[in-house]
N, C-alpha and C positions, 0 to 999 in steps of 0.2 A: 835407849833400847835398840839394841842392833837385828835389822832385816836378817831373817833364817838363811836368804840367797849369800851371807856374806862367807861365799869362799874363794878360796887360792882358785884366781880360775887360768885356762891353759888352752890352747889353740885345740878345738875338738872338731871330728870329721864331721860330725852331725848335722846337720840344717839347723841354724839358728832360728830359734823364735821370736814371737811377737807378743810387746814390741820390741825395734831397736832404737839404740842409740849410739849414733855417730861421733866420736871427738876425734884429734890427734894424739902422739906423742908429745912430750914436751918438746922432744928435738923436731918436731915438724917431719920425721920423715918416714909416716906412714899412717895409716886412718885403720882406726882402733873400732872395729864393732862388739857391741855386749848385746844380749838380752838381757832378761830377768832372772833368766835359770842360770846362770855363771857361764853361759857360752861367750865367747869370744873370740874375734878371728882378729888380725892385722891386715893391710895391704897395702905391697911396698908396690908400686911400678916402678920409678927409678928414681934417681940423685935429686929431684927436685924437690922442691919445699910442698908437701902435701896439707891440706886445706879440704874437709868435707862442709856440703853448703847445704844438702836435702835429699831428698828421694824422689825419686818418680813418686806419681800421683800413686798407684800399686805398691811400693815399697820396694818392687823389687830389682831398682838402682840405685847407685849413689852418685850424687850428681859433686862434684870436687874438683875443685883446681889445682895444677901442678905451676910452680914458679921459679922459675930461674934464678939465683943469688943476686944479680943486677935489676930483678922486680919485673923481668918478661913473662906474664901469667898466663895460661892456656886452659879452656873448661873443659872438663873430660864428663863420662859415664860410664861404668861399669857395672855387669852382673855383683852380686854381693860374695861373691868368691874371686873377685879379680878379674874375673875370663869377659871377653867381647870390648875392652875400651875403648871408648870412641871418642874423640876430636870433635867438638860440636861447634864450632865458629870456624867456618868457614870463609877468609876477609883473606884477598886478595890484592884489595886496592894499593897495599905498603908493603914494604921487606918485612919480614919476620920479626926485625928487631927494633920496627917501629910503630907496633899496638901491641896490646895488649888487653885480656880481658878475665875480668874479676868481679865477686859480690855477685855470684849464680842467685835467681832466687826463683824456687819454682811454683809454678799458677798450682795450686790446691787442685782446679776445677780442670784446665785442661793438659798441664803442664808443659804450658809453653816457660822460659826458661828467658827471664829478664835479668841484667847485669851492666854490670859500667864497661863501658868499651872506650880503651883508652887509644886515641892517634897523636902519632909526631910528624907530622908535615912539615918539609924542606924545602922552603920555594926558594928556586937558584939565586943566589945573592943576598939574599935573608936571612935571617935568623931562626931556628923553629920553632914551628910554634905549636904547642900542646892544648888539645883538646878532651875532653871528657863528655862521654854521650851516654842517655840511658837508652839499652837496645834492646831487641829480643829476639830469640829462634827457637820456634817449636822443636817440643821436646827430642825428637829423632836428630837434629842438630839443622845447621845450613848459615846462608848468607844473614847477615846480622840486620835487621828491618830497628828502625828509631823511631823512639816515643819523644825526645828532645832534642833538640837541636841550636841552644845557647852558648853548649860547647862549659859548662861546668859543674857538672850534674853524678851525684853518687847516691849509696844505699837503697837500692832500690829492697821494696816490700810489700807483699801482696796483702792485702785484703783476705782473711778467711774463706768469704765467698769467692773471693778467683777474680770478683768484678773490677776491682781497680788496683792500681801501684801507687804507693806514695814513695817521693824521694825528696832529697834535698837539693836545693838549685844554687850557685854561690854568684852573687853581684859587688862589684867595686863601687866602693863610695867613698867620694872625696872624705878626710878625716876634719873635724874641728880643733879647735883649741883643747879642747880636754877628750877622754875617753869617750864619752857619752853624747858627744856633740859632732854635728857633719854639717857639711855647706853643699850647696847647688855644685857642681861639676860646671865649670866655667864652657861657655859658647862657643863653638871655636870657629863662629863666625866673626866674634866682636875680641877673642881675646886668645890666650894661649891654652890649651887645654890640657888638663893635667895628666902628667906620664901614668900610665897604666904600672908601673911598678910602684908607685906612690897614693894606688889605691888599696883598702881596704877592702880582704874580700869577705864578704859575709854571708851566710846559707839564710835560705828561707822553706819553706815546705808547700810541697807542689802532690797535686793528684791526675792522675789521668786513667780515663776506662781503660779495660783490656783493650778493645780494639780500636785504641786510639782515638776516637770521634769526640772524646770529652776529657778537656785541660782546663784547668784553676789552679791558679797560686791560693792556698790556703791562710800562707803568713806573709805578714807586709812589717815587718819590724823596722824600723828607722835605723836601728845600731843593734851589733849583737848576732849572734848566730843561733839558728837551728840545729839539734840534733838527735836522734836515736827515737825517730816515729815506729810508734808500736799502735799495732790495731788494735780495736776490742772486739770479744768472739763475734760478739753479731754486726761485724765491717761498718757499725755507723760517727765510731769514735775512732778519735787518733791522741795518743798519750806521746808527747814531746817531752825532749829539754831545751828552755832557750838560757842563753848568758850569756849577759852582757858583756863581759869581758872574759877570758879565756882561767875554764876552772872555778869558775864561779856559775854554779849552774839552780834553775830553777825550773820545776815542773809546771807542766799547762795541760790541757786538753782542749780538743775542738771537733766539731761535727764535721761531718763527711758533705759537706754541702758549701758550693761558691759563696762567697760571702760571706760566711761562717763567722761566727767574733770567737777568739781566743778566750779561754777563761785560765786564770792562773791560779792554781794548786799551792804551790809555794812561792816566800816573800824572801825569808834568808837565804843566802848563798850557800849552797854546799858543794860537793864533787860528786858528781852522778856518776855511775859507773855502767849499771845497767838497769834494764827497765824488761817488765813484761804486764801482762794483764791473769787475775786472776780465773780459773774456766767462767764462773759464774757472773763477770761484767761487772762485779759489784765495786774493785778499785781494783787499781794497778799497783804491782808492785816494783818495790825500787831497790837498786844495793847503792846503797850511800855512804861517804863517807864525809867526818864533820856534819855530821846532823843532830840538831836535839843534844847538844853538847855532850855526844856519842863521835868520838874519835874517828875509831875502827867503822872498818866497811862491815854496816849489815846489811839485813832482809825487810825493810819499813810498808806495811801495808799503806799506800795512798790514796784516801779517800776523794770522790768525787765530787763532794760538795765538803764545802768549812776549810779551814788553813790547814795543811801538813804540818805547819811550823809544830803546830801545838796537839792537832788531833790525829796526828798519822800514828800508827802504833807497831811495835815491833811482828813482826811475823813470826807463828810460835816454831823454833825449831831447837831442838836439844842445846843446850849452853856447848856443848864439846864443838859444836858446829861453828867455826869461825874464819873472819874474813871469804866472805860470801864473796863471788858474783859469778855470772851467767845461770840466771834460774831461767828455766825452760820446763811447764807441765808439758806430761805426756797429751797424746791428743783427747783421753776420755777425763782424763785431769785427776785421776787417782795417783799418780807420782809429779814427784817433783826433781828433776834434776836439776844438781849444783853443783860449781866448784868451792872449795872449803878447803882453804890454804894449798893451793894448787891441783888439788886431789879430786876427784870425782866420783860425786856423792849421789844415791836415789831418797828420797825420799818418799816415804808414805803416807798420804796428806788424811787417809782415814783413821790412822793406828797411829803416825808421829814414829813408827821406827825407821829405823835407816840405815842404811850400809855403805861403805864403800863398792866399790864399783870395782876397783881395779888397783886395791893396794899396794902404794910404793911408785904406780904409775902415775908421773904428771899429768894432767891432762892441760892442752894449751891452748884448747878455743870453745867457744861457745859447743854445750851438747846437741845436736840435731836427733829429734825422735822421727821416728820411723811414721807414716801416715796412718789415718786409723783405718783406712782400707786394709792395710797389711795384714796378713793372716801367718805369717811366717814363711821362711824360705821354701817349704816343701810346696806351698801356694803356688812360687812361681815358675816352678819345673811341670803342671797341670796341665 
């Protein structure tokens, strides 16, 4: 059953409504806004690879990165008609052409503005060496303030409450004889210590409050990587993927608390694609592909207690709806947006109908909704 809103829709003078939501083009080069009512706007700045990551805490910015073809990435802001852009990383310490910053993600609560801030440091005679830090600058923009400092640190994601950021941290570990197996890192008081390009880097999951005073590694995995931490609404869970080997992936979950023990959701390997949580905390959903001797990427509701192997169960959406991924509910969790063979779908999670979004238009990243503060664009002209 197809949503009433599903028409041809077309650039309108109007003030768009609430709520939005954010994607790209498929060619990356320009950020694509819809409501519900068929309004739609584009916004090109220029030649760069366009990238939408959130909204002001009000709705009534969009917070996006612009990147250069060789991967030089810059965070921007904008009114939602284009007008006022602002530059909000202010890093002075390098050339231009040696950081970089990406994976905006904005605090819900105050909208300070956390992200990966990449440097290439040249020490004269050296070689360079590349670092990765998670940073942050209130939402108005400025000099980049750091929450890590190990130098290889991504994804950063707030917490619903605004109170903390989870991300991922990456450490080298000597390798063993097989995949599954590692040895001590040799002394390099007693022996020769092993070259850094001959280590394995592997992520683990790290938490730290807004304002910095409180850091725990979450995950301690022996082999194996972390990836794609999703809150749950009330910020006391975190829904993971770890795998052991690369594409072999299995679901976890773990409390928000140091020390924490991991609990594992699933036992078979599959290909995890994306992850979210349902509004109601009751399990998180997953698009997976090779699951449940199910090929194709679906939609698999994953249960909180018992095995996914066997009790995870499909999420109901129309049979026509296929290869799923990036679901995102809206913030009162009466829709659901998805992609569905490249195309960008709403969902009606009370009725099960649905529409396209944007007929014929690719869409090529994760959909970003609009906050539930947002009242629509006439809001922010008030």
């Amino acid at each position: 059953m197809l949503l009433a809103w599903r028409l041809p829709v077309a650039a309108q003078p109007v003030p768009l409504g609430a709520p939005l939501i954010a994607t790209t083009s498929a060619a990356l080069d320009g950020i694509l806004l819809y409501d519900l009512t068929g309004g739609r706007r584009e916004l090109q700045f220029d030649t760069r690879l366009h990238m939408p990551f959130g909204f002001s805490p009000d709705g009534c910015r969009v917070v996006f990165t612009l990147t250069e073809p060789g991967g030089v990435s810059r965070i921007y802001s904008a009114q939602l008609d284009g007008s006022d852009v602002r530059p909000l990383v202010q890093f002075v310490d390098l050339p231009a052409a040696d950081w970089s910053a990406w994976e905006p993600a904005v605090n819900p609560a105050d909208g300070r503005i956390a992200f990966t801030l990449f440097r290439r440091e040249r020490p004269p005679g050296e070689a360079p060496e590349d670092t990765y830090h998670i940073a942050w600058i209130p939402q108005e923009g400025g000099a980049p303030q750091f929450y890590s400092v190990s130098g290889a640190e991504h994804t950063p994601v707030w917490s619903p409450d605004g109170a903390w950021l989870a991300y991922v941290a990456y450490d080298g570990r000597v390798p063993g004889p097989d995949i599954f197996s590692t040895v001590p890192p040799t002394d390099p008081a007693v022996g020769t210590p092993v070259p850094e390009e001959d280590l394995l880097n592997e992520a683990d999951l790290w938490v730290v409050s807004a304002d910095g005073q409180t850091k725990y590694r979450l995950t301690a995995f022996p082999i194996g990587n972390v990836s794609m931490p999703r809150w749950s609404p009330d910020s006391t869970l975190l829904s993971f993927v770890f795998s052991p080997t690369f594409a072999n992936d299995t679901f976890w979950m773990i409390g928000n608390a140091d020390e924490a023990a991991p609990t594992q959701r699933s036992f078979e390997t599959a290909l995890a694609v994306e992850m979210t949580w349902l509004p109601d905390g009751t399990a998180f959903l997953a698009t997976v592909r090779n699951f449940q001797q199910t090929g194709e990427n679906r939609l698999w509701r994953i249960p909180l207690i018992g095995n996914a192997d066997t009790d995870a169960t499909p999420y109901p959406l129309d049979p026509a709806l296929r290869y799923i991924d990036y679901p995102r509910f809206s913030p009162d969790g009466r829709y659901l947006a998805l992609r569905s063979e490249y195309t960008l779908v709403v969902v009606d999670t009370q009725t099960g109908g649905w529409g396209y979004v944007d007929e014929g238009q690719g869409a090529n990243t994760q959909p970003v909704w609009s906050p539930a503060e947002f009242a629509g664009e006439q809001s922010c002209n008030v």
